[in-house]
Residue, then its C-alpha position, 0 to 999 in steps of 0.5 A: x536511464x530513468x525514463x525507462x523504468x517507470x510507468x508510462x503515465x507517471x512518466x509522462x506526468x513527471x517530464x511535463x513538471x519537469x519542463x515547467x520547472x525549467x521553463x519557470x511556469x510553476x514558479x509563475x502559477x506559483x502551483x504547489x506541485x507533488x509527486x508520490x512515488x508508489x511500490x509498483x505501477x501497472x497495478x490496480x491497487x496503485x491504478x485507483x491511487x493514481x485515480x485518486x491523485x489525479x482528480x484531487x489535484x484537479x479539484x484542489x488546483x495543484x500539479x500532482x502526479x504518481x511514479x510508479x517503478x516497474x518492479x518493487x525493487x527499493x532503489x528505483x523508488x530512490x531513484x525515482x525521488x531523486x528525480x524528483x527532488x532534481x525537479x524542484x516539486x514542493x512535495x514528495x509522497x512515497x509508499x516506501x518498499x524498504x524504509x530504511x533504504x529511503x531515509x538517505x534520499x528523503x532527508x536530502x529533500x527535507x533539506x532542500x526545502x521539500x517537503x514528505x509526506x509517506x503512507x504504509x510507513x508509520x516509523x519513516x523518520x525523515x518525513x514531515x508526516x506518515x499517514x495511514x487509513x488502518x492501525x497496523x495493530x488493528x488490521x493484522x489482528x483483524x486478519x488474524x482472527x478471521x483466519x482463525x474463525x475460518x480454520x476452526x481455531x487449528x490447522x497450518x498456515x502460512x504468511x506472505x508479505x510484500x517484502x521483508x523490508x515493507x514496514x507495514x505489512x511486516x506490522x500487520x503479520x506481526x500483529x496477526x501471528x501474536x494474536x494466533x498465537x496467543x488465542x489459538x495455541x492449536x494454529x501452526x504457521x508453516x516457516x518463515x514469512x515469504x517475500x512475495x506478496x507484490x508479485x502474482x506469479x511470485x506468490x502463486x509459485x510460492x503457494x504452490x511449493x507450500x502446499x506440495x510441502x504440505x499437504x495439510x496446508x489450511x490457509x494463506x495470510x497474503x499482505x500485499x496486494x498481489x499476494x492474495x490473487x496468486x495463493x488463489x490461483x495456486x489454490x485453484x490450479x490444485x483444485x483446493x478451493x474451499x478447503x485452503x483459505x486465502x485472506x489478504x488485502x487485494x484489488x475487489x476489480x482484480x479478485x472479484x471472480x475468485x471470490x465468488x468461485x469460492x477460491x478467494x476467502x476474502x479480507x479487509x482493506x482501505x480505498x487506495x483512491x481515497x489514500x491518492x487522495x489524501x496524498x494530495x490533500x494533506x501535501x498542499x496542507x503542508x505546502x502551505x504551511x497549514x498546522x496540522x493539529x488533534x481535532x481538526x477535520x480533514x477530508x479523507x482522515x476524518x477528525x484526527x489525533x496525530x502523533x505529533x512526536x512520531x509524525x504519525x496520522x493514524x486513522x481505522x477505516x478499514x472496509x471488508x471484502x467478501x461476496x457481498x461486498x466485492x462488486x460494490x467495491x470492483x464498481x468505484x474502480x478498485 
């Protein structure tokens, strides 16, 4: 049963539209409604998203809410739009695991009349646009060079990603490996990249394995938001920190205390909170039928200039995280 699958507030939130809908008090209120299904829920990248949904929707005065699967398995996301598109929502927001697995169900909502709306996922296909608060080029190169910088220009390292299948963060590793490889020759990754990095412990048995293996292990590039936190702790649990450097985008409230113990190096990373709240903002836009054009102001993105052809919002605001920064960023709940 779905019901048993998903975080208990998005659950909530998702059977209270689905009463409206049957009951016809939407249709009355004639309030656009938008669910967003995220890769995982429970976890505070997506607790801060949620947050950002949340008080958009508030202040916008539209029915949004997240599903947020128990695991990052790409047919509860599936499962999850299907409830949604049975629920008649006007909009369907997803941060897609795998988005290949996605586009069946999301072209049956496109036809049904609904409209998507998807995020770390700029090559998503039956969308009516992807937006993202970094270029996928920009930030895997940002990484690359600072691991560079970290490791001298040489040493071995190895690459985490959510998954195999997450466009996205597989972007982001391709863009940091080929700017390694093409200006520090000396750097060596360790194998392949590992699927690991939505999972703390997955990724922290990972990290442990790894540097068994090698002992010569110099870094971690983590991407995905649990990736970082569990190399750290495989690097504190075998006393390394300091000399094993761990990068990767990760929540400042849940990384802060590795950071400053000198065991999380740090990374870069856009505010999910405003990311929720773009969500929001841009899904009433196209409820509403509002163009979306180059030039145009909208809040959370800035002033935009949007790949029309490929339905792409491509915007860099990317946010450093260090000892400096980490508690600033940990106080606006992140």
């Amino acid at each position: 049963m779905i019901g048993s699958t998903f975080k208990h507030r998005g659950l909530l939130a998702a059977l209270v539209a689905s009463t409206l809908v049957g009951t016809g008090a939407l249709a009355q209120d004639d309030q656009t409604t938008i669910g967003v299904v995220v890769k995982i829920g429970g976890i505070p990248w997506f607790n801060a998203m949620e947050a950002g949904i949340e008080e958009k929707s508030e202040e916008l005065g539209v029915e949004a809410f997240m599903v947020g699967p128990t695991s990052a398995d790409p047919a509860l996301q599936v499962r999850a739009v299907e409830d949604l598109i049975a629920q008649g929502v006007d909009v369907i927001g997803v941060v897609p695991n795998d988005a290949d697995v996605l586009e069946p169900v999301l072209k049956r909502a496109m036809d049904q009349g609904i409209h998507v709306i998807t995020h770390e996922s700029p090559d998503q296909q039956n969308v009516d646009w992807d937006f993202e608060l970094a270029s996928a080029q920009g930030f895997g190169e940002a990484y690359g060079k600072r691991l560079a910088e970290a490791l001298g220009g040489e040493g071995k390292y190895a690459v985490f990603v959510g998954g195999l299948t997450v466009p996205l963060h597989n972007a982001w590793a391709d863009a940091a490996i080929a700017y390694i490889e093409e200006n520090h020759p000396e750097m060596e990754q360790v194998g392949e990249r590992h699927g690991v990095a939505e999972d703390v412990d997955a990724s922290r048995r990972t990290a442990l394995d790894l540097m068994r293996a090698n002992d010569d292990l110099k870094g971690f590039l983590a991407f995905g938001s649990q990736g970082p936190i569990g190399a750290a702790r495989a690097v504190e649990e075998r006393r390394r920190g300091g000399e094993v450097v761990v990068l990767g985008p990760f929540s400042p409230g849940q990384g802060r205390n590795l950071v400053h113990d000198g065991i999380l190096s740090g990374g870069y990373m856009w505010n999910p909170k405003q990311a929720g709240e773009v969500f929001v903002t841009l899904g009433k836009m196209v409820a509403e039928g509002q163009p979306i054009e180059a030039g145009m102001e909208i809040e959370g993105l800035g002033v935009i200039q949007p790949d029309v052809e490929g339905r792409d919002i491509i915007v860099d605001q990317l946010v450093e995280i260090n000892a400096e920064t980490v508690d600033d960023l940990a106080a606006m709940g992140l």
